[in-house]
Every structure is written in structure tokens, then in C-alpha cells.
C-alpha positions as CSV (number, residue, x, y, z in Angstrom):
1,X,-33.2,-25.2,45.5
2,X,-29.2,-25.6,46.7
3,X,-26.1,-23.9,46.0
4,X,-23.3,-26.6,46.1
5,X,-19.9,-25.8,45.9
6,X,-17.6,-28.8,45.7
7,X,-13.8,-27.4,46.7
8,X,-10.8,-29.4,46.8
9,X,-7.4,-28.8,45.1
10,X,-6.8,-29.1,41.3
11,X,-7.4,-32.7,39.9
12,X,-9.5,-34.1,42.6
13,X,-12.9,-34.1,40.6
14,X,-14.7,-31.2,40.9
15,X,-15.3,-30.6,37.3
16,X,-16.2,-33.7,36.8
17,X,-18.4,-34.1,39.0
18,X,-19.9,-31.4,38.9
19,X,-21.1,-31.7,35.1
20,X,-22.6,-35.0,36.1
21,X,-24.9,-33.8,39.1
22,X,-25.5,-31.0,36.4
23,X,-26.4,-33.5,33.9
24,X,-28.5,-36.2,36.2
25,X,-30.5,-32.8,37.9
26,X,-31.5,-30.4,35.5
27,X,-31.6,-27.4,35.1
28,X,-28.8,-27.3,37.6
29,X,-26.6,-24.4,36.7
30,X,-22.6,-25.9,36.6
31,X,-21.2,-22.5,37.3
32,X,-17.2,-23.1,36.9
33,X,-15.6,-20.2,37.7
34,X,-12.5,-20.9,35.5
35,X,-14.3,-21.0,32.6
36,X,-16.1,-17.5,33.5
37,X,-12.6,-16.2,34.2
38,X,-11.6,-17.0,30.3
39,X,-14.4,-15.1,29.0
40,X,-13.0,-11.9,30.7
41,X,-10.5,-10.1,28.0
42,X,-6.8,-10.4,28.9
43,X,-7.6,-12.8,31.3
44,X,-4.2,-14.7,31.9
45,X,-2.6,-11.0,32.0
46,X,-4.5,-9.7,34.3
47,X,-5.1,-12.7,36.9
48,X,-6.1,-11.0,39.9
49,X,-8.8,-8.4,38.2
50,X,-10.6,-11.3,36.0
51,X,-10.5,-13.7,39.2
52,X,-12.6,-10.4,41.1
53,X,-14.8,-9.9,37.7
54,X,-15.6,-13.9,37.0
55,X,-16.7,-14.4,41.2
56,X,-18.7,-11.3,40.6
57,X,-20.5,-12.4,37.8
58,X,-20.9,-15.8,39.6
59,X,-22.6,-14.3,42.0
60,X,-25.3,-12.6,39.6
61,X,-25.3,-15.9,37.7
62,X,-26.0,-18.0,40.3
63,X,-28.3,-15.8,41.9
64,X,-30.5,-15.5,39.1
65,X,-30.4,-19.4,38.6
66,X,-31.5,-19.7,42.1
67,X,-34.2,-17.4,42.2
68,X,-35.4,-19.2,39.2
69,X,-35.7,-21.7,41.4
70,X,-32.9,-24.2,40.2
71,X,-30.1,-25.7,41.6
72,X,-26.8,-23.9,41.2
73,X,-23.4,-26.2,41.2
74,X,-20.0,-24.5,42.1
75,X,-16.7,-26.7,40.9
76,X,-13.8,-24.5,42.6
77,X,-10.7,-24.8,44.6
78,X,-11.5,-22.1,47.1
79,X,-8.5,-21.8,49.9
80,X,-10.0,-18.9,51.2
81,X,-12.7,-18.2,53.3
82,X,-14.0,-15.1,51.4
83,X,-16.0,-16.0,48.6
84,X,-17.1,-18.8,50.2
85,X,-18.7,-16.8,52.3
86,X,-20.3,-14.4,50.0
87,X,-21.8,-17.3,48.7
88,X,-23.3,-18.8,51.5
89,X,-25.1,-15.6,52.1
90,X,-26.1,-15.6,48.8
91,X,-28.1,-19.1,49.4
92,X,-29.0,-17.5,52.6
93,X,-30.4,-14.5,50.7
94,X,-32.6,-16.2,48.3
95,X,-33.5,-19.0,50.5
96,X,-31.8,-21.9,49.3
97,X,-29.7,-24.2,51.1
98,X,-25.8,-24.3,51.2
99,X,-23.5,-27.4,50.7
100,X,-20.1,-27.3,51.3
101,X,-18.4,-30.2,50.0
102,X,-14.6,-30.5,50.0
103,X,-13.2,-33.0,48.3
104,X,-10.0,-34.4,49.6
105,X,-6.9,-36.9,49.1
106,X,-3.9,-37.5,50.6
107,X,-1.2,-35.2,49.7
108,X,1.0,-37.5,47.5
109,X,-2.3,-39.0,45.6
110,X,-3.2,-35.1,44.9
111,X,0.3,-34.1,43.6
112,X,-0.1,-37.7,41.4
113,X,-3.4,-36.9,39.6
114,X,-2.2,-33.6,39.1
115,X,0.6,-34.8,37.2
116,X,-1.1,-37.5,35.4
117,X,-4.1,-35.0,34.6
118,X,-3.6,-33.0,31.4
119,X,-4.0,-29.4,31.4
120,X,-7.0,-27.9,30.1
121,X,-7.7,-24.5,28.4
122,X,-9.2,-22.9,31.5
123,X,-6.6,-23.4,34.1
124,X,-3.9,-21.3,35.3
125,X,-0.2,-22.1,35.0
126,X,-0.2,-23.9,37.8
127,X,3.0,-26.0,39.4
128,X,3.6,-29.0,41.8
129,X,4.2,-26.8,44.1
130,X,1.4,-24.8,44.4
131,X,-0.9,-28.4,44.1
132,X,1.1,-29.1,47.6
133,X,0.5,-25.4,48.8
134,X,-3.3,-25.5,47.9
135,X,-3.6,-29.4,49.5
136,X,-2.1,-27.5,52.7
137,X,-4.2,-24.5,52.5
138,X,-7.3,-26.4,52.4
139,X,-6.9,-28.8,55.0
140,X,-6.5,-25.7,57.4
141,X,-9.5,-24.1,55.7
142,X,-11.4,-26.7,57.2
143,X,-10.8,-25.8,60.7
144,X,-13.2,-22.2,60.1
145,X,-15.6,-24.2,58.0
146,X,-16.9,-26.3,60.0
147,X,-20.0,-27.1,58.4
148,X,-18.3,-28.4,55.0
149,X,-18.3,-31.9,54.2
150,X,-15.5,-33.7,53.7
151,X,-15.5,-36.1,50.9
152,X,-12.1,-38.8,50.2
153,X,-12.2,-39.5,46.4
154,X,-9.8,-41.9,44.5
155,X,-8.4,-41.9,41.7
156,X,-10.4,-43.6,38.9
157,X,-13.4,-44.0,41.3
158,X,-15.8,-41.6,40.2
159,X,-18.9,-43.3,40.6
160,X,-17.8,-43.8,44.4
161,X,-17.1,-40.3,44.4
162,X,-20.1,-39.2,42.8
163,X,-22.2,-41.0,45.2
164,X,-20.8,-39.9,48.1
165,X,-21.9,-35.6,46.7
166,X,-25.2,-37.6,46.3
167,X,-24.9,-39.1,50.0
168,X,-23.9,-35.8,51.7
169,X,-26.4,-33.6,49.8
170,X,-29.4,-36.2,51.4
């Protein structure tokens, strides 16, 4: 069993391909954390308490899937170190292993698909601005992860994409 969490700043992929390694490897668990964050009350009013309640029930979540003894998929822009590493103990805990797959662009292709991509009913009101800040933020997460895998996706190329998760995960 594997917990995977696929990082990388919004529009890159992660949802995507994270429902098709959920669909081609069932009964993998596609845990996104923005859509646990909607099912908390008052969510977009209260942004920092549902963000701690949604990774806290992600944690349970995925532990349970794990123990279960299934595969447990994380889609989420993580610029921060913390949860990241309450997750990796998690996988440590239960005995799975961890992959940490960042996806990644350059700056100005990010900032493109974010404009081009529309917005969906789980995201935050999120600007250009903080696209650029989170592109930053991540590419200096790297240097304390050093175990995460970096992954360069294109726009329009998911099936390159999705095979290099498939690649790094071998």
C-alpha cells in the first residue's frame, strides 16, 4: 500500500491526475483535501479553521484507507513542510510507503494555465499573484524535501504527465 501526495501549485494537474491513478488502481482512495474543506460548514468564512479540520479528517481518512490495505492518493498544493510531514509518518505508522511527487512548470507556464483554467467549486479565491507566490514557495520547499520527486508537466500533455507519476512511483 502507498500514500502519494502529488503537490505542485494550482492548475498543474494534480486533480487530474490524481482521479486517473484513482480510476486505473482501485480502490485507491483520491483524498482531495479541497473538496473535504467544502464539506466543513462556513467553510469559505472561516478559511483557516476548515483548512485544520479537512487535514485532520485526511488524516483519519487516509489512515483508515491504508490500513485497509489500499492505496491512498493526495492531490494538494502543500507549500509547507507541516502536513507533509504528518503525513509521511502516517505512511510510516501503518507501514506503507510514501511518494512525494511535485509537480512543476516554469513560472510563466504556471501563471498561463492558471488563467486559462476555470475555476471550480472547491477552490479558494485565489489570484495571479498568489499562483506566482505558491510557484515560489514550492520551489524553495524542495530544498527540505529532498526525497520528493520532481515531475515537469505541460500543458495539454496529460498522458506524458500521467506516466511519469506511474514512472516515479516504480
Amino acid at each position: 500500500m502507498r500514500l502519494i501526495v502529488l503537490n505542485g501549485p494550482p492548475a498543474i494537474g494534480k486533480s487530474t491526475l490524481a482521479e486517473r491513478f484513482a480510476q486505473d488502481h482501485p480502490p485507491t482512495l483520491n483524498l482531495d483535501i479541497d473538496r473535504v474543506r467544502s464539506l466543513v460548514g462556513g467553510w469559505r468564512a472561516q478559511p483557516k479553521e476548515s483548512g485544520s479540520a479537512a487535514r485532520a479528517l485526511a488524516l483519519a481518512a487516509a489512515r483508515a484507507h491504508l490500513c485497509a490495505g489500499h492505496d491512498v492518493i493526495v492531490p494538494q498544493l502543500l507549500a509547507r513542510a507541516d502536513f507533509l510531514v504528518q503525513l509521511e509518518e502516517l505512511a510510516r505508522d501503518v507501514g506503507a510507503s510514501f511518494h512525494e511527487l511535485m509537480l512543476a512548470d516554469t513560472r510563466e507556464n504556471v501563471l498561463a494555465r492558471f488563467v486559462a483554467r476555470a475555476p471550480g467549486p472547491h477552490h479558494h479565491d485565489t489570484t495571479v499573484a498568489d499562483v506566482a507566490a505558491f510557484h515560489d514557495r514550492l520551489g524553495a520547499l524542495l530544498t527540505d524535501r529532498p526525497r520528493a520527486r520532481v515531475i515537469t508537466t505541460s500543458a495539454g500533455r496529460v498522458d506524458d504527465a500521467y506516466r511519469a507519476v506511474l514512472a516515479a512511483l516504480d
